[in-house]
N, C-alpha and C positions, 0 to 999 in steps of 0.2 A: 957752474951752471946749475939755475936751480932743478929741482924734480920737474917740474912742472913742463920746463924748457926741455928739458930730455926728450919727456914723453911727447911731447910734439914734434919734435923733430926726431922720432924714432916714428910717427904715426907718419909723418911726412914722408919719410922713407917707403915705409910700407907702401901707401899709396902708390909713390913713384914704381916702385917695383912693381907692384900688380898692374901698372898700365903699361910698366914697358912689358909684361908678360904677355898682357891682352894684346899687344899692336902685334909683340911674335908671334902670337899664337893666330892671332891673323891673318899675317904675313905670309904665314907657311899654308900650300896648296897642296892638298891630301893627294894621291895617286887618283886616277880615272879607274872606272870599275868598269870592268871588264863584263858587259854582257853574257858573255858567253864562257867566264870563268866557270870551273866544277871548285867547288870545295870539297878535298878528300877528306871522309872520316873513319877513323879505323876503327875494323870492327873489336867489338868487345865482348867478355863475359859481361852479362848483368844478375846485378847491382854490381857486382864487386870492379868492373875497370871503368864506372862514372865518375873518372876524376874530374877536378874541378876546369883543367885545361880541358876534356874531353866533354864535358858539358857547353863549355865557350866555344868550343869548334862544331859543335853540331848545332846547337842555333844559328852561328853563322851562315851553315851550310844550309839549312831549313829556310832562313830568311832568303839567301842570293836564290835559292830554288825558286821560291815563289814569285820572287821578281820575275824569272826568267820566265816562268809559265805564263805570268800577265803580261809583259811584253810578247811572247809568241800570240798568244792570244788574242790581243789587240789586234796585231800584223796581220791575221791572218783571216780577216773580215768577218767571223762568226753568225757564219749562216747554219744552220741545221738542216738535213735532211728528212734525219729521224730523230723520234723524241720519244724517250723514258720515262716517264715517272714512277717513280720507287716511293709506294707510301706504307709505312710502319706503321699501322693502326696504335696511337698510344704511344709512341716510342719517345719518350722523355727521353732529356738528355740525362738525369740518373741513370736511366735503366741501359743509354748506350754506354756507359761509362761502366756500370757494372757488366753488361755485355763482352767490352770488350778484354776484362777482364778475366772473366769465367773463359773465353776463347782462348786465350793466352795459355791461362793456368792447363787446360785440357789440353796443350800440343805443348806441356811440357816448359815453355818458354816462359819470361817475363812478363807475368800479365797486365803490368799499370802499366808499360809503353807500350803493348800489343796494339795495331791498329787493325779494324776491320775494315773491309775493303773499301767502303764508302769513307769511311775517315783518314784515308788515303788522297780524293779528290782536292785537286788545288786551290778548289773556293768553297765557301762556306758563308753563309749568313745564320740571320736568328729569325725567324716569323712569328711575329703577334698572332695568338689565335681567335683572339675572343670574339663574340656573334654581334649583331645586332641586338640580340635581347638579354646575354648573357656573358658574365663575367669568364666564368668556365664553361667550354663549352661542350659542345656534341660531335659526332661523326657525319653527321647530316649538313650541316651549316659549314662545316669546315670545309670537306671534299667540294662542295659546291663552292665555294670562294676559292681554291686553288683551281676549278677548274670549267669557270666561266670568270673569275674575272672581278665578282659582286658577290660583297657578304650580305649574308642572312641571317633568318631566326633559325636557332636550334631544330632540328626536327624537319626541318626545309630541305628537299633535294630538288635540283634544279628549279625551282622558280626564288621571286626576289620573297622580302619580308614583309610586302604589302597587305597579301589575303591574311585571313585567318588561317590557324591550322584546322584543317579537314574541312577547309573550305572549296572544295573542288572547282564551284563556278566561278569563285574570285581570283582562282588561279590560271584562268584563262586570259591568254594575255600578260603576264605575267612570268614564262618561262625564259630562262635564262641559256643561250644557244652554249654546248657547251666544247672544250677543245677537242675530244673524238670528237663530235659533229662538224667543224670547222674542218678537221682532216679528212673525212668519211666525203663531203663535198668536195674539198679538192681532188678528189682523187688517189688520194692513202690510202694505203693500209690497214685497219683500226684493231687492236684490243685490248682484252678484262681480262687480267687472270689475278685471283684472292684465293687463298685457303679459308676463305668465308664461304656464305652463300651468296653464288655470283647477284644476289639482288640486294645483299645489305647494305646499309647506307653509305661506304665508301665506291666498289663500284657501279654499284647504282645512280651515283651521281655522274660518272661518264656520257650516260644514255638515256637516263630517265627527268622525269618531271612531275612532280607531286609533291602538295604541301602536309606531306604523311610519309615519311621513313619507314613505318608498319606494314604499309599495304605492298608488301611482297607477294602477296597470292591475293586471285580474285576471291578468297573466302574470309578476308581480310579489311576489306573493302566495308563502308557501310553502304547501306542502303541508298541512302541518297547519294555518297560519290556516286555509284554505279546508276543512280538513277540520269546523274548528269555525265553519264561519259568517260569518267575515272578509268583509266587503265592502270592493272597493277602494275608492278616491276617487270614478270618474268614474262606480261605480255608485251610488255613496252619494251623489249631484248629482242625478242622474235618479232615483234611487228616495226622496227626502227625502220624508218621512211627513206635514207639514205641505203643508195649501192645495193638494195639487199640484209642490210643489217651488217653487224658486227663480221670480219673476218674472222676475228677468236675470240672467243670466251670460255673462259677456264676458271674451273670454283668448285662450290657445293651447291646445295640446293636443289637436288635433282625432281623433289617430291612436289614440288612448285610447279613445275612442268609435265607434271603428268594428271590425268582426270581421275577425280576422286573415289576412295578402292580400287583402283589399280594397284596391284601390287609391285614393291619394289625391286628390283634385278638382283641385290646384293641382302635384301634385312628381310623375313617372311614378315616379319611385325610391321613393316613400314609402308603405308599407304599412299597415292599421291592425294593431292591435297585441293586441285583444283575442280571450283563446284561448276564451272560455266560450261563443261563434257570437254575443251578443247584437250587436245594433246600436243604442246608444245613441241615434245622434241620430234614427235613424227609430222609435224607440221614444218620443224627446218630442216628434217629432213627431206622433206618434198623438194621445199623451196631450193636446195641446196643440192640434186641429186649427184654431186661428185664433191661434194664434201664429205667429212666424215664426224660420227659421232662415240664418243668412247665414255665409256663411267670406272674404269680401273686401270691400270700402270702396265699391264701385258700387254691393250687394246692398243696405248699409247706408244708403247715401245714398237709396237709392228708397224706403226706405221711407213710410210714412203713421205716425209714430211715436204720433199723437193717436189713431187708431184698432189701435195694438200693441198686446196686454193681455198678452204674454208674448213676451223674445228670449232668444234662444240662438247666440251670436256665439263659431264656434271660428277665429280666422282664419288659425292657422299647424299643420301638424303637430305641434311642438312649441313650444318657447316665441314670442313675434313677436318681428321686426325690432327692433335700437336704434333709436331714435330716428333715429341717423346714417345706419342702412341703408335707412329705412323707406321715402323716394322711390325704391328700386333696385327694390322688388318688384312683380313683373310683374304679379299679380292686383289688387294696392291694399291696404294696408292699415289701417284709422281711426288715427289719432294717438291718445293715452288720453282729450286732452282732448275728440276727439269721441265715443269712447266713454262717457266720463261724461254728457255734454248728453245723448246719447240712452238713456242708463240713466236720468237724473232726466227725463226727454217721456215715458218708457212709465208708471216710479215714481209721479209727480205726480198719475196721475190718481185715485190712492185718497185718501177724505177719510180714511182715519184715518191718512196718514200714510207715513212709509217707510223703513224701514234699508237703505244702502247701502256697500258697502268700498269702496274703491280704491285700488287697489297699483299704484305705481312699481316694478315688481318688476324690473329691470334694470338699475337704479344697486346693487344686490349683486352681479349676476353681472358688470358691468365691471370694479368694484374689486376682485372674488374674480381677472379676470384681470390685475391692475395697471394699468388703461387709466383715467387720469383724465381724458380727452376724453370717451370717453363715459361715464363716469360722470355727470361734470358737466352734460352734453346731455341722460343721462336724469332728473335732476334738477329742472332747469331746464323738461323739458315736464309735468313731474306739478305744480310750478306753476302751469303754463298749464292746466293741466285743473282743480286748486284754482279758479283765478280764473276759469273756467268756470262750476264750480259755485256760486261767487257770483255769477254773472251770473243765473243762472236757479234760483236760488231764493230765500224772505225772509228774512234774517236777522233778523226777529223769531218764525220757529216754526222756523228751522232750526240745526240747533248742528251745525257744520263741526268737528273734530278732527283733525290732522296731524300724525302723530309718525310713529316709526320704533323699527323693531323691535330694530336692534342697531346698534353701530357695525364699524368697518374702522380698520385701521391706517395707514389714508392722512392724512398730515401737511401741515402750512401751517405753514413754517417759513423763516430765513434769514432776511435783514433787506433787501428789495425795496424801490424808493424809491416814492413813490407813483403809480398808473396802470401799473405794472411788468405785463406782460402776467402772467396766472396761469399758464400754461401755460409761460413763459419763462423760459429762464437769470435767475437772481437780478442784478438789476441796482442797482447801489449801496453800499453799504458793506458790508465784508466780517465785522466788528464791530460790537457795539454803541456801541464807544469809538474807530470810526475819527473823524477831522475832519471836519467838516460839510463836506455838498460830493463827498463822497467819492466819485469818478467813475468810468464803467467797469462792467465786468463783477466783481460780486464772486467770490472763489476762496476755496477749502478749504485747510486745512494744506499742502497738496504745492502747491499755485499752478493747478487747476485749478477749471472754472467750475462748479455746479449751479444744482439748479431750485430752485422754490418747491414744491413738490410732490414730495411722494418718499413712499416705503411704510416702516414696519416689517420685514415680508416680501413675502416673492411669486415669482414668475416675472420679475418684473423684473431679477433679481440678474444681475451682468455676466461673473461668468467663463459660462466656454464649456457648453452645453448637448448633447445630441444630435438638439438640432433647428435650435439658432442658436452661431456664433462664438462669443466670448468679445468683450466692447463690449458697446453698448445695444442693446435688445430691442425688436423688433418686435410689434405686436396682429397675427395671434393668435400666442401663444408655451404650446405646452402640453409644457413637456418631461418626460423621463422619469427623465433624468440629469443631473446638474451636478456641476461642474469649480470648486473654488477659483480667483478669479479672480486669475492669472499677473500682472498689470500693474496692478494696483491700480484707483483708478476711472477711466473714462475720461475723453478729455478730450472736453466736448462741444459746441466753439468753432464746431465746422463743420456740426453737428448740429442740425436743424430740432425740438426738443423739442414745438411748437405742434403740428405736423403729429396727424391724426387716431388714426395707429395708434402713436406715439412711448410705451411703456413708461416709467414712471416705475421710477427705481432703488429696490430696497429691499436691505435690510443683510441680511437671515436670506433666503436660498437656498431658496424653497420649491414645490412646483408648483403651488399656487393661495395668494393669499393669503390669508389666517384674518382674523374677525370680530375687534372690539374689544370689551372688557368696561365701559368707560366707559358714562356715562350719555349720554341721550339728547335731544332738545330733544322736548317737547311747544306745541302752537298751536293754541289755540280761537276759537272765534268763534261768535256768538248767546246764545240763551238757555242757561245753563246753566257758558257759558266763564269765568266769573269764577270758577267752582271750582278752575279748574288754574291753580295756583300753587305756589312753591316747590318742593322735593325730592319726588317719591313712587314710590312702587312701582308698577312696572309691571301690577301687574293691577287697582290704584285706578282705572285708568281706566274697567274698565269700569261701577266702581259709579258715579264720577260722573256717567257718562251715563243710567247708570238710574235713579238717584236725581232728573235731572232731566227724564226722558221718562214724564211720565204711565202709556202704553199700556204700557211695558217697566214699571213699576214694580208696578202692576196684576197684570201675570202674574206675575210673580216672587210677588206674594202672594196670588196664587191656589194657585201653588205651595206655599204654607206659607214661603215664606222669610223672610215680613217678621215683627217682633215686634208689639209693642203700639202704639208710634208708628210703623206702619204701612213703617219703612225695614229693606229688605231685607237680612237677617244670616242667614240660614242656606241653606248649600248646597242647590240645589235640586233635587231626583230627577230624571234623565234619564227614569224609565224615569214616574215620574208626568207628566211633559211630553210624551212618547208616549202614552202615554192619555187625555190631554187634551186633541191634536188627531189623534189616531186617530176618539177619540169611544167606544171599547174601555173 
């Protein structure tokens, strides 16, 4: 036989084999999966018991979980009661990654599989952020697309992108009705509570309307807003045309609300701010007389929250304490997660129900000053106030949502061996393609060390400033000037990088760092969470929540917005939602 002949009839062969393979392989019917199987995984040391069976069997077990979650979920008609939203000012997924991290590392445990309590939740998507007029955006345009429904321009809260900005007359007609206000009409419950100033642009887009993010206080305002009727922020909180206004709000901002030289309760130096004489907070105090108002963490602890039917919690002049500062302040201040507990003890007592935000609103303004300590710290406690809020409420009438408005340009990079501190000079190989083993401090091109962490831009940048040397930059660093740096980067062998106020490097020289344009991670949980899945647009969020909140879905089609299958598609009149809990 020749060669030739062989090889065909060995190719023949072949063939025949692989198709009788393919028809067994066929033939044979895999077992039925058991719905309601558990897969057991045993626990381990880590790193040291991920073996490579022990890694196959926990995927497994991760995956039939999540099945089962989405079939419960399905089943179980996903209407909401009450509704969460948990927003992280800024909270990129680097910075949750390095979050969850640093949490880890601090209780001691494994920090690259540490999960925080919201990366725990059964579902998860990604959100597009970007504005109508911008690539990267803002806290103004964002908040307002999660929660009304419709993006806008940067700098925009509650109204669309049509007017100019600081066009006050052209933004009449033009407000966008927003989900507290949908809740506040039906009959909810409603609150704010931020470690911001309860007026800055994340929750201020709950309640307010203005084509100006700025105009937080009437001395803010110009002239001509005010000529046409402009209300700022902290009046537009106190004069909310629903139920009386907000049931909680919780924040900073306290100087907003008071008439200007008044002096503050808590800072001799601190004025309030507003020129038009009112006195906000003894103005909701009137309105409110068996509510209570508090500006420290003694005021709050005393309270009888079961008998609160209204709080009004300002506890800083201006924004509160990081996280890091917050045991240094003389008066006290709640941590968010106790602000949460007691925004859902006042909330909880309405049966129909309750809309509440909650802003981490301070892992933006660290990473805006290059300080990934606290970034990370304030991260890590909007967490602890998440898994609060699951403590005291049911996840079968409550749907929890966690996302974040934009990203930052803070990086997790360099090749770290593992347990590598986050905060720390990069230790271990310098390469992807060093030798295993590769020991030491890894270095950069020139033979110098970095971190795992470092900016895009910012105030971080190392030449010489007119507030600091040229080297690494100290919290706080606000400079005005910058100096190309002379010596290239530093070296930072002797340098405590861990250290609280330690500046993380960035490449672009800026005096604050700028937001990121990437997407963002969304995380639900309860009825309604198995919608958020894959890529969406940032202002889907708010229709998923309506679509699966009964009382929210209701008004909207009271509104006229829903069609014939009763889901809500048309933008809904602000000014018809003023007349309908006016009563006008």
């Amino acid at each position: 036989m020749s060669r030739s002949s062989m090889l065909a009839r060995r190719g023949s062969m072949l063939s025949l084999c692989a198709l009788m393979s393919a028809c067994a392989s066929q033939a044979v019917t895999p077992p039925k999966q058991n719905a309601a199987a558990v897969i057991d995984v045993p626990s381990i040391k880590r790193p040291e018991g991920e073996t490579p069976s022990w890694w196959f069997r926990n995927g497994a077990a991760q995956a039939a979980q999540a099945a089962q979650v989405s079939a419960q979920a399905s089943a179980q008609g996903q209407k909401a009661k009450n509704v969460i939203v948990f927003l992280g000012d800024g909270m990129s997924i680097p910075t949750i990654a390095a979050a969850h991290v640093r949490a880890g590392q601090r209780k001691g445990v494994d920090g690259e599989s540490y999960k925080l309590s919201f990366e725990q939740f059964p579902f998860s998507a990604f959100s597009r952020t970007y504005e109508t007029d911008q690539q990267t955006p803002d806290s103004a345009g964002t908040m307002t697309a999660i929660m009304t429904g419709v993006k806008t321009r940067a700098g925009y809260i509650g109204v669309s992108q049509v007017p100019r900005r600081q066009d006050c007359a052209a933004s009449r007609g033009q407000e966008l009705v927003t989900t507290l206000e949908l809740a506040a009409a039906a009959g909810m419950s409603t609150g704010a509570v931020t470690t911001t100033r309860i007026t800055h642009a994340t929750p201020a887009a709950t309640y307010g309307h203005l084509p100006e993010r700025n105009w937080e206080v009437d001395a803010e305002l110009t002239a001509q807003a005010k000529a046409q009727g402009c209300k700022d922020f902290a009046a537009q909180l106190v004069d909310f045309p629903a139920l009386d206004g907000l049931t909680v709000a919780m924040g900073g901002g306290r100087t907003e609300f008071m008439p200007a030289g008044e002096t503050d309760p808590e800072y001799a130096n601190k004025v309030g701010q507003r020129l038009d004489g009112r006195d906000l907070i003894a103005e909701w105090k009137a309105k409110h007389p068996g509510g209570a108002y508090v500006w420290n963490e003694q005021q709050l602890k005393a309270l009888d929250l079961s008998n609160t039917p209204r709080l009004l919690g300002l506890f800083e002049p201006s924004h509160m304490n990081y996280e890091h500062e917050r045991a240094q302040d003389k008066a006290g201040e709640p941590s968010l997660a106790e602000m949460t507990v007691a925004a859902i003890d006042v909330l909880k007592r309405n049966p129909n129900g309750f809309f509440l935000m909650v802003e981490g609103g301070r892992i933006d303004h660290a990473l805006h000053a290059g300080n990934a300590y606290r970034a990370l710290d304030e991260t890590i406690s909007m967490a602890d106030a998440v898994a609060a809020a699951l403590a005291h409420t049911d996840p079968k009438d409550t749907l929890i949502v966690v996302t974040a408005d934009h990203a930052h340009t803070l990086t997790f990079a360099g090749y770290p061996k593992r347990g590598n501190d986050i905060l720390g000079l990069v230790q271990g190989h310098t390469d992807s393609y060093d030798e295993e083993g590769g020991a030491g401090v890894a270095r950069d091109a020139t033979g110098k060390p970095y971190t795992t962490l470092g900016f895009a831009n910012g105030p971080g940048y190392t030449g010489a400033t007119d507030k600091q040397p040229e080297g690494p930059k100290r919290y706080p660093h606000n400079p005005g000037e910058y100096s190309p740096a002379k010596n290239g980067r530093p070296d930072l062998s002797k340098v405590d990088t861990t250290a609280p106020d330690y500046m993380q490097e960035s490449i672009v020289p800026l005096k604050g760092e700028t937001h990121g344009g990437e997407d963002v991670a969304i995380f639900a949980n309860g009825p309604g969470a198995s919608a958020f899945h894959g890529e969406i647009e940032q202002n889907a969020i708010f229709h998923v929540i309506v679509q699966h909140a009964p009382r929210l879905r209701e008004e909207l089609c009271r509104l006229g917005s829903c069609n014939a299958d009763g889901v809500p598609v048309e933008r809904p009149a602000y000014e018809a939602w003023v007349k309908q809990v006016s009563g006008k």
